[in-house]
VEXDREN-2710 file (C-alpha; in Angstrom, 1 decimal):
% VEXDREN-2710
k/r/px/py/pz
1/UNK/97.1/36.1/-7.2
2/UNK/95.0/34.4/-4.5
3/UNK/92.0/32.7/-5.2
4/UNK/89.2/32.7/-2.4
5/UNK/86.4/30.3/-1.6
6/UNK/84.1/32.3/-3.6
7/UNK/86.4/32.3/-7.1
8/UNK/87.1/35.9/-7.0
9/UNK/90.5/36.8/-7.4
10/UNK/92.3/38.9/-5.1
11/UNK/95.2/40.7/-6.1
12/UNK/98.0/40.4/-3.7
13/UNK/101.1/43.3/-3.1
14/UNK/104.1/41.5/-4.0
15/UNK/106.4/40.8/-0.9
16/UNK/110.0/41.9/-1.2
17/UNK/111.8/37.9/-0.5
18/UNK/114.2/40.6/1.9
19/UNK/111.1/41.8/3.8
20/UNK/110.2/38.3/4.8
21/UNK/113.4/38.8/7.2
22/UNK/112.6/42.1/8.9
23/UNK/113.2/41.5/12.5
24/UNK/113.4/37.8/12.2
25/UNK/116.5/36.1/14.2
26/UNK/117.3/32.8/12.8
27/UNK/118.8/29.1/13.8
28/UNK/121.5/28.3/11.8
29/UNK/123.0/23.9/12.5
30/UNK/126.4/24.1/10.1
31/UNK/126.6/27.5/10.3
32/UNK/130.4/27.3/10.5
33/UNK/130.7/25.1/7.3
34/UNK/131.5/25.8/3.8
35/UNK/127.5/26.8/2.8
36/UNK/126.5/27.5/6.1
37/UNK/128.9/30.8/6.5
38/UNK/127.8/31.7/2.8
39/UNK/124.3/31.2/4.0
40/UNK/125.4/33.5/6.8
41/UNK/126.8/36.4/4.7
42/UNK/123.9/36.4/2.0
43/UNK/121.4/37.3/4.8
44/UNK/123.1/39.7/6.7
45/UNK/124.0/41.6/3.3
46/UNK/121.1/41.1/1.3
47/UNK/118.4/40.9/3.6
48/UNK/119.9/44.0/6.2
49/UNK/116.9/44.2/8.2
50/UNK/117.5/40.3/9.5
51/UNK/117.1/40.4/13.5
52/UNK/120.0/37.8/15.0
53/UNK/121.9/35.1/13.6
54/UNK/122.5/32.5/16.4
55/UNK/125.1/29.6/14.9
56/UNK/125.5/26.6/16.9
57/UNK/129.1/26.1/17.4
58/UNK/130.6/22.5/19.0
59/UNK/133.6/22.3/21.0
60/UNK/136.5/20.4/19.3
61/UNK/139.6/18.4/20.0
62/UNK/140.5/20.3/23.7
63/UNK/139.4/23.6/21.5
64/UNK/135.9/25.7/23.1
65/UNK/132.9/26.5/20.7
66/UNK/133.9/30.0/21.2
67/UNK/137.7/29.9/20.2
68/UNK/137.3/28.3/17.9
69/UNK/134.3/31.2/16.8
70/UNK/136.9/33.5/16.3
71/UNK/138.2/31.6/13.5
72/UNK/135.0/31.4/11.6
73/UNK/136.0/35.1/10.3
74/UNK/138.4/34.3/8.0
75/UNK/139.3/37.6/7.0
76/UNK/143.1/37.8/8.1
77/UNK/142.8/41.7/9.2
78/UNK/140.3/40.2/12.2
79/UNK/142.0/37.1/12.9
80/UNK/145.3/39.4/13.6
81/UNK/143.1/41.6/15.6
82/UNK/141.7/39.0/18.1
83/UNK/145.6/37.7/18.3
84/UNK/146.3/41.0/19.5
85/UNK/143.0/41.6/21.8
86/UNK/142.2/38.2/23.2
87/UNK/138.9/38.8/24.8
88/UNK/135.1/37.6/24.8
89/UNK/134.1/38.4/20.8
90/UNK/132.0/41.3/20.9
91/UNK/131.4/42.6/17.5
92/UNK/131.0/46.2/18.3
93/UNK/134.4/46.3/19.4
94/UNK/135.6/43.6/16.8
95/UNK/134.3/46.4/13.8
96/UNK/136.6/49.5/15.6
97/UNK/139.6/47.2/16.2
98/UNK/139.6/46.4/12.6
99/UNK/139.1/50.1/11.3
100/UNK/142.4/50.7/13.8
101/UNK/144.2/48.2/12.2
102/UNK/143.4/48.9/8.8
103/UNK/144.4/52.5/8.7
104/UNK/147.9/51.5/10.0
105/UNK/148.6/49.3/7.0
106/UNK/149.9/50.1/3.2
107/UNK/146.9/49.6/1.1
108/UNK/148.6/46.9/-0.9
109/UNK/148.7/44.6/2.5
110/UNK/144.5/45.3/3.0
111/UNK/142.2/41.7/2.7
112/UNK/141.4/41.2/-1.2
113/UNK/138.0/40.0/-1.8
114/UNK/137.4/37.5/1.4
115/UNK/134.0/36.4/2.6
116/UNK/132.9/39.4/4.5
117/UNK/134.6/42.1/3.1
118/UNK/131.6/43.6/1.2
119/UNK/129.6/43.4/4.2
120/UNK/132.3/44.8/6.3
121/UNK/132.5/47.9/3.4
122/UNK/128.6/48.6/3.0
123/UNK/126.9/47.0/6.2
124/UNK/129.4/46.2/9.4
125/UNK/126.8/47.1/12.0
126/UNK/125.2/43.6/10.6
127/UNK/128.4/42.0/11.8
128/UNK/127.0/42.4/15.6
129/UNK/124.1/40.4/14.8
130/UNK/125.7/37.1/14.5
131/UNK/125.6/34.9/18.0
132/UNK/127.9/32.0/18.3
133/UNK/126.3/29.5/20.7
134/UNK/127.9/26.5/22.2
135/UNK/125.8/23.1/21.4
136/UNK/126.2/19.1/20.0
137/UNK/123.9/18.0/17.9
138/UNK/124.8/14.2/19.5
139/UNK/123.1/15.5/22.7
140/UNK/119.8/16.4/24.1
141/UNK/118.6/19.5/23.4
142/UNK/121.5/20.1/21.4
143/UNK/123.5/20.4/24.6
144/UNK/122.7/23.9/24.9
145/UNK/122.8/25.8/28.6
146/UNK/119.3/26.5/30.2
147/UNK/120.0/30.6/29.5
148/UNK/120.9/29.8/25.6
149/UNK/118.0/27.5/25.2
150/UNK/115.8/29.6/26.8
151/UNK/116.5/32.8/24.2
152/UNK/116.1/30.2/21.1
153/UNK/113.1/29.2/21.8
154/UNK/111.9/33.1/22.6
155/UNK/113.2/34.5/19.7
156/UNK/113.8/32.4/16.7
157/UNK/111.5/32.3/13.5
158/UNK/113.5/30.6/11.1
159/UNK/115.8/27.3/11.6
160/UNK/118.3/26.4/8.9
161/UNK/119.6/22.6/9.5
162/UNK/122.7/22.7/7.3
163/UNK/124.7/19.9/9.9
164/UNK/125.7/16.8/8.8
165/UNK/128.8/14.5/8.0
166/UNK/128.7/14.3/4.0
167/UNK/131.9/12.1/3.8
168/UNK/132.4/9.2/2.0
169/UNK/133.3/6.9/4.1
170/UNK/132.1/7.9/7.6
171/UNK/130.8/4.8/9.6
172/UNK/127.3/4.5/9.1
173/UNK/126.6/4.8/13.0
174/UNK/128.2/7.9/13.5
175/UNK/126.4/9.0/10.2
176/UNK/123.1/8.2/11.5
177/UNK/124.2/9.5/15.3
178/UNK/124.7/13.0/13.6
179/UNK/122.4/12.9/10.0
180/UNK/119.0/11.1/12.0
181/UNK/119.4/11.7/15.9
182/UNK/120.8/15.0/15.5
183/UNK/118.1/16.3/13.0
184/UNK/115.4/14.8/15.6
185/UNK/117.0/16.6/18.5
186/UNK/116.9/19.7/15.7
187/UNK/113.2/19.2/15.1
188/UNK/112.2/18.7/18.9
189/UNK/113.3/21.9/20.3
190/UNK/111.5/23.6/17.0
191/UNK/108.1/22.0/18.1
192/UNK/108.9/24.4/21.5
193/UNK/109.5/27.5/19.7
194/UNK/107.1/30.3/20.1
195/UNK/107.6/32.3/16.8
196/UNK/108.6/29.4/14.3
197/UNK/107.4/30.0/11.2
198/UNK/109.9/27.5/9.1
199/UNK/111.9/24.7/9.6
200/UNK/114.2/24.5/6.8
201/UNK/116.4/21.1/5.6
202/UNK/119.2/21.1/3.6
203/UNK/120.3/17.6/2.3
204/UNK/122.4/16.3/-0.9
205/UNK/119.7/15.2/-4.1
206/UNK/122.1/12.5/-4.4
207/UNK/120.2/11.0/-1.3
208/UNK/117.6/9.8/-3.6
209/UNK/119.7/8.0/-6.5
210/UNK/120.1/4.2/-6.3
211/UNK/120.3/1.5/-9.5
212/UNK/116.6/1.3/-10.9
213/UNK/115.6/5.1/-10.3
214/UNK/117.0/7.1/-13.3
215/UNK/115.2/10.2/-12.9
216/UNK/114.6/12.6/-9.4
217/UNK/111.8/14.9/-9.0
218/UNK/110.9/16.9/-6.1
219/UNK/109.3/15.0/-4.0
220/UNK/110.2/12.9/-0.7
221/UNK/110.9/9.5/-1.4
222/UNK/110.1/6.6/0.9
223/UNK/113.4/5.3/3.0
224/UNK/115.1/2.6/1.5
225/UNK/115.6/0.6/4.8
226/UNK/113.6/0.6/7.8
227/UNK/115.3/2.6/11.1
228/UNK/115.5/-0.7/13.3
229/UNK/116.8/-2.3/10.2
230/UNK/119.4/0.2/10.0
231/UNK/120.3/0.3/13.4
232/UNK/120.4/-3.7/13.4
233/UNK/123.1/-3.9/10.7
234/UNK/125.4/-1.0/12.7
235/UNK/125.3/-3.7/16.0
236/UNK/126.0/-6.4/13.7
237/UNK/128.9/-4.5/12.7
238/UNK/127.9/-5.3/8.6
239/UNK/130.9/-4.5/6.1
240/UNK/128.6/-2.0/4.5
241/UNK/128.9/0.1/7.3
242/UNK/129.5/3.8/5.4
243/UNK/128.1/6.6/4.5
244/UNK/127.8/8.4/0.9
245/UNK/127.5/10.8/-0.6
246/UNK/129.1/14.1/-1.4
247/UNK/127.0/17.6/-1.8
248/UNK/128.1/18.2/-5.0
249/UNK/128.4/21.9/-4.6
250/UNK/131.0/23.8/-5.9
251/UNK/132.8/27.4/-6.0
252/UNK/130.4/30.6/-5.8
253/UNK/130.2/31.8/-9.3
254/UNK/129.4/35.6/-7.9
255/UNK/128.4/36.0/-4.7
256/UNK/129.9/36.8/-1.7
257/UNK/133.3/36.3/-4.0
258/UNK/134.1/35.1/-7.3
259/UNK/135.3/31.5/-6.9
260/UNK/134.8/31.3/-3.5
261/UNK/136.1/27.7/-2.1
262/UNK/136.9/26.6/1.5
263/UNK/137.6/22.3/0.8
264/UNK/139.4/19.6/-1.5
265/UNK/135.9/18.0/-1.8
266/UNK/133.4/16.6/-4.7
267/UNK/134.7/17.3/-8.0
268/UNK/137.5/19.7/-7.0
269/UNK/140.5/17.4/-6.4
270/UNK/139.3/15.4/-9.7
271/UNK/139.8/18.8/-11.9
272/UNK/142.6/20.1/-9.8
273/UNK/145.1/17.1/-10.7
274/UNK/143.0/17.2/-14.4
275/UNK/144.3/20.2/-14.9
276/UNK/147.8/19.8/-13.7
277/UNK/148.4/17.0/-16.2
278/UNK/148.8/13.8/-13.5
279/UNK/144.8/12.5/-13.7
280/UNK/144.3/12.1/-17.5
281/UNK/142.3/8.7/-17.4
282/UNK/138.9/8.8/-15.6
283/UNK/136.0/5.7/-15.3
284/UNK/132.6/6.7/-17.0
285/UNK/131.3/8.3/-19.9
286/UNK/132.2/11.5/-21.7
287/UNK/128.8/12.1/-22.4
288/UNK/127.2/11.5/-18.7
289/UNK/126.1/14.7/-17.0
290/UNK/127.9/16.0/-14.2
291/UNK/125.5/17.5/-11.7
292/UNK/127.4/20.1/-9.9
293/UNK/126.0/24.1/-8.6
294/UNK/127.5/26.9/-7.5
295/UNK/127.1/27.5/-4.2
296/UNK/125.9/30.8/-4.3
297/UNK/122.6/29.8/-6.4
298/UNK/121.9/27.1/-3.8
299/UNK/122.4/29.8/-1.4
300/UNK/119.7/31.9/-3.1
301/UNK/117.4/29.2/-3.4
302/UNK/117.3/28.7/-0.1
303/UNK/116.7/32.1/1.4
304/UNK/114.3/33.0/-1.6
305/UNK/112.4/29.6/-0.9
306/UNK/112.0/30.1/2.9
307/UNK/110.4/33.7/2.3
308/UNK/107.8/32.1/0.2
309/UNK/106.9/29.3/2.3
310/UNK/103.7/29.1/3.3
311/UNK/102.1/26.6/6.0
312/UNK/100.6/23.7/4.5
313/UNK/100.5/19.6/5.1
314/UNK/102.7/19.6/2.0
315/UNK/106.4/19.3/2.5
316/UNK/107.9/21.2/0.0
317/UNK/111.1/20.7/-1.9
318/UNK/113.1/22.2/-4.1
319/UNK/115.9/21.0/-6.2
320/UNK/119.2/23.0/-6.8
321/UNK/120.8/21.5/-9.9
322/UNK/121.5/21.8/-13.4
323/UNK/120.9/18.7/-15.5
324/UNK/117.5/19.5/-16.7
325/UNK/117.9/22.8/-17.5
326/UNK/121.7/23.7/-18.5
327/UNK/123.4/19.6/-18.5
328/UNK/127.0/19.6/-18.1
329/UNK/128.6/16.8/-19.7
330/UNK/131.9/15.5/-18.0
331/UNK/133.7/15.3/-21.5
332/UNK/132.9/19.3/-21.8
333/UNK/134.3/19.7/-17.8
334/UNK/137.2/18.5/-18.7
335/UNK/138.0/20.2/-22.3
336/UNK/136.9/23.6/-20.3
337/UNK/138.5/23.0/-17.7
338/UNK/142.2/22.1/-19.3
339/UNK/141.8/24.9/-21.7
340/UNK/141.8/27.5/-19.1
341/UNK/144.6/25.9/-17.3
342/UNK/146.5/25.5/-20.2
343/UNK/145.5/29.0/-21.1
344/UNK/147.0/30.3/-17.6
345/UNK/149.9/27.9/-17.8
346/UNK/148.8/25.9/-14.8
347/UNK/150.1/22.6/-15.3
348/UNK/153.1/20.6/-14.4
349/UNK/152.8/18.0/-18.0
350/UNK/152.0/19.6/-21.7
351/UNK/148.9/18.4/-23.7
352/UNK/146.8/17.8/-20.1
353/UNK/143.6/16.1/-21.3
354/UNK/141.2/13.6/-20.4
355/UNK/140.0/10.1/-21.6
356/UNK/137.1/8.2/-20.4
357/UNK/136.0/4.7/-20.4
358/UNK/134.0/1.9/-18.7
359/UNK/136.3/-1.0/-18.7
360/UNK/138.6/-1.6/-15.9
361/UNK/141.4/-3.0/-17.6
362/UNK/141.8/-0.3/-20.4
363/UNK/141.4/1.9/-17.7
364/UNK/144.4/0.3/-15.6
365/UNK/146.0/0.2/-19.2
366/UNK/145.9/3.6/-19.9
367/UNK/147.1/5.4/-16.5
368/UNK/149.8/2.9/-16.7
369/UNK/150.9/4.5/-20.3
370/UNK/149.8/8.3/-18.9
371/UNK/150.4/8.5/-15.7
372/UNK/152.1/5.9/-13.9
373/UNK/155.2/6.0/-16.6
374/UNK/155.3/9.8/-16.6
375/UNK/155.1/9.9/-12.6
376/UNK/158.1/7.4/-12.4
377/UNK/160.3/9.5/-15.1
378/UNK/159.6/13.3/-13.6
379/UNK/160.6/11.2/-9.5
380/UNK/163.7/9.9/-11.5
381/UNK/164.7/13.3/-12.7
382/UNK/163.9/14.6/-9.4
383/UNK/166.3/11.8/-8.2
384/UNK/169.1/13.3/-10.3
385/UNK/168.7/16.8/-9.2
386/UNK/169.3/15.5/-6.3
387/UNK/165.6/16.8/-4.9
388/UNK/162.6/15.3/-2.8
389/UNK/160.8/13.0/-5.1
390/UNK/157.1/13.2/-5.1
391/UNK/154.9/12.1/-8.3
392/UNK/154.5/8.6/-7.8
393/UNK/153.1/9.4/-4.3
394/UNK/150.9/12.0/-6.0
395/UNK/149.4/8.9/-8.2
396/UNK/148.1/7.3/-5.3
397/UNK/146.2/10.5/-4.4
398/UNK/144.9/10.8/-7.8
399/UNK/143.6/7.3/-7.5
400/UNK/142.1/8.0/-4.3
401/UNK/140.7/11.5/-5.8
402/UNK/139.3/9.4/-8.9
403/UNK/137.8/6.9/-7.1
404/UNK/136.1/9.1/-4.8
405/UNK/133.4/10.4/-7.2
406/UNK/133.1/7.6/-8.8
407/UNK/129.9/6.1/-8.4
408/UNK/128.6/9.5/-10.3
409/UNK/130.2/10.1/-13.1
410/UNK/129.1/6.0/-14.3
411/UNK/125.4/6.9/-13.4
412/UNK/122.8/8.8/-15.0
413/UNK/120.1/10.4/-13.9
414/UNK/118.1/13.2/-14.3
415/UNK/117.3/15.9/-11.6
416/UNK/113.8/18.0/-12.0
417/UNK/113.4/21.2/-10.6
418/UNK/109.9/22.4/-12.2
419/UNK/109.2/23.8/-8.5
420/UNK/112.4/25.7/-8.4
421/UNK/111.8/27.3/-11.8
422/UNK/108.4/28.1/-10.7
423/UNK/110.0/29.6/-7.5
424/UNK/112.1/31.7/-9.8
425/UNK/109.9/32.5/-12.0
426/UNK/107.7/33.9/-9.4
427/UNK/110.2/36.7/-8.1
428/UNK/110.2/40.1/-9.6
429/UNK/112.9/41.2/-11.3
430/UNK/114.9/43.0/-8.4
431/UNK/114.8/39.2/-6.9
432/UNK/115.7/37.9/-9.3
433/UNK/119.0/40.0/-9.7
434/UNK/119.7/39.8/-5.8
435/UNK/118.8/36.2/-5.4
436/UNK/120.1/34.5/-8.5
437/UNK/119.1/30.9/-8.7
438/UNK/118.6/29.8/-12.5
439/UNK/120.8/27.3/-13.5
440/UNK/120.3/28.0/-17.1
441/UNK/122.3/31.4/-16.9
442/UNK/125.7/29.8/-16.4
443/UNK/128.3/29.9/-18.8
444/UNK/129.8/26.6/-18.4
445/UNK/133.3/27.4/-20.2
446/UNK/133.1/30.9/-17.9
447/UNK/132.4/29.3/-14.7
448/UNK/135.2/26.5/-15.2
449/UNK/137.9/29.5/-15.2
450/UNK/136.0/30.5/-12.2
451/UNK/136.7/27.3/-10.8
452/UNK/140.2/27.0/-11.4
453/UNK/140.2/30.9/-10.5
454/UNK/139.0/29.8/-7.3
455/UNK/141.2/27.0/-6.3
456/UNK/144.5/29.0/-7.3
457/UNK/143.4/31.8/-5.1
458/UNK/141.5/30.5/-2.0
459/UNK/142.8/26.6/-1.5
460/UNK/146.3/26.6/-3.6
461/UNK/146.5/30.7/-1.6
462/UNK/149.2/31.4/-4.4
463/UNK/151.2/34.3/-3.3
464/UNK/150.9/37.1/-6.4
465/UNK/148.1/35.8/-7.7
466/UNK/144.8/38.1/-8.2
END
């Protein structure tokens, strides 16, 4: 409903979130990243009417944006078949080499449930529409070519900024060369674009948490530092020169596969070595909330969230996270966790747990009694089999692992999302079922065997397993 100046009500047709796309081509930044090719797939399936997809590729390490294009289908069927073809990627021909190949393989050889298959089965002409682009987001104008620069500004309506370096420890100047410069460079050739309509930012909620602020709303916070503060510190080369933190987001729970996983990042190693039995002692508090999403509903947030936008001095934004609807504690991540892997009989000790506590030295106490000790006896029976030993190396990775995530599992705070419930809320039901994005429909104990699901079959790649 739309209210006028005169008070009467107007009665708007609801808009289809899919038909916001019709003919659109879009700007993807990070399109070749872990969300940004789930981002990728979700519109070309679900919104099949989508004009182009141009990703902005860089060239890396001696390797061009366009080789190293060919790898962004991971689908094994296509990487064989540019092996075997090695020319310019044209999708048109990439869609009959792959029917070719296909029909002259023994079914039980065919791709199981990889990223694009679905769309491959029910949509391939889509396939075509995706344009990898050669660019750096460290230069001007991205470093894009006068033709390719020319097209975006022509053709694009949407511009997804997904780029960024999200590790823990990069160097603050390279951080702020890549995270600030680069999302300026981003929003200056949008200000050129004839058909924007929206400019969308993806960026980690964690961005906002520090010491005194407990809880995070939807809003845009003021900078904790000045610019030419920041900028002063990186030329005074200051100690605290490093960036944090992680995007917390974690295997799909349905969408484009079950489990789907592409990196040893966030909470995964933590749980992986959990699971296995060699990380049994962890800092923080059993009863502090883990904020962690599946990809695929921050996926859907963001396509279904771009299709409502509407111009307006506001900036909008919308929180993808779980604590204030459907908490997870990190006591019940665990326990869910181990079960399944103890259910599945994936672990290398008996009786894998976890304990939790905030004092250093009963810490240091206890993975010296559960994990140090039990690394040094299973490297001293490796010794006497006369094989590689390997376990107390592993401790230093689980160390490492541990350490990494620290800082969040000994915080609290509480993420709001009333304008992402409103969002959903908002959708029909057929949105609702294609663009799932309420957090309080997981199953926590389901989606942990989802998880563990997910790093067996797409990072661990065990052979046999389905």
């Amino acid at each position: 409903m739309r209210i006028t100046e005169n008070s009467n009500p107007i009665i708007e047709p609801y808009i289809p979130v899919a038909d916001f796309y019709v003919g659109k081509s879009i700007f993807i930044t990070g399109g070749t990243g872990f969300l940004g090719k789930v981002l990728t797939e979700k519109l070309l399936y679900s919104c099949p009417d989508i004009g182009n997809i141009y990703l902005l590729v860089r060239d890396k390490k001696n390797v061009s944006a366009q080789e190293r294009a060919k790898g962004y289908f991971d689908t094994q069927w296509i990487k064989q078949m540019l092996r075997e073809k090695p020319s310019p990627i044209n999708v048109a021909t990439l869609r009959r080499a792959c029917k070719e190949y296909l029909l002259q393989r023994p079914c039980d050889h065919q791709p199981k449930a990889l990223l694009f298959d679905r769309l491959n089965k029910e949509r391939p002409e889509n396939l075509r529409k995706i344009k990898f682009i050669s660019g750096d987001l460290t230069q001007a104008n991205l470093g894009l070519s006068s033709k390719t620069l020319k097209t975006l500004l022509e053709e694009i309506s949407v511009v997804f900024h997904l780029a960024a370096t999200i590790k823990f420890n990069e160097p603050l100047s390279i951080a702020m060369k890549i995270n600030v410069e680069g999302t300026n460079e981003v929003l200056k050739l949008c200000q050129n674009m004839k058909r924007i309509q929206v400019f969308v930012y993806m960026s980690t909620i964690f961005s906002n948490t520090n010491h005194e602020r407990t809880m995070i709303e939807e809003k845009l916070y003021p900078v904790p530092m000045p610019l030419d503060e920041v900028y002063s510190m990186i030329q005074d080369g200051d100690e605290n020169d490093v960036f944090s933190p992680e995007l917390l987001v974690t295997p799909a729970i349905e969408e484009p596969v079950k489990g789907w996983i592409t990196n040893w990042m966030g909470s995964t190693p933590v749980l992986y070595l959990l699971g296995k039995g060699w990380c049994r002692c962890v800092t923080g508090r059993g009863e502090n909330i883990l904020e962690i999403i599946p990809i695929d509903y921050v996926v859907n947030l963001t396509v279904a969230a771009t299709a409502r936008y509407t111009r307006s001095d506001e900036i909008p934004i919308y929180h993808s996270c779980t604590s204030s609807s459907n908490p997870l504690t990190l006591k019940e991540t665990g326990e869910f966790f181990t079960k399944e892997c103890r259910r599945q009989g994936f672990h290398d000790l008996p009786l894998s747990g976890v304990l939790f506590t905030t004092s250093p030295l009963v810490l240091a106490i206890m993975r010296f009694i559960f994990e140090v000790v039990p690394a040094y006896i299973a490297d001293f029976l490796l010794l006497i089999m006369r094989k590689p030993v390997r376990y107390v190396d592993l401790q230093k990775k689980v160390a490492i692992a541990a350490s990494a995530t620290e800082y969040f599992r000994t915080k609290i705070w509480l993420m709001k999302a009333k304008r992402t419930e409103a969002l959903f809320n908002s959708l029909n039901s057929k949105d609702q079922s294609i663009f799932p994005f309420n957090p309080s429909s997981i199953n926590w104990e389901q989606y942990m065997a989802i998880y563990l699901h997910g790093i067996r079959k797409f990072l661990l790649k065990e052979k046999n397993y389905e």
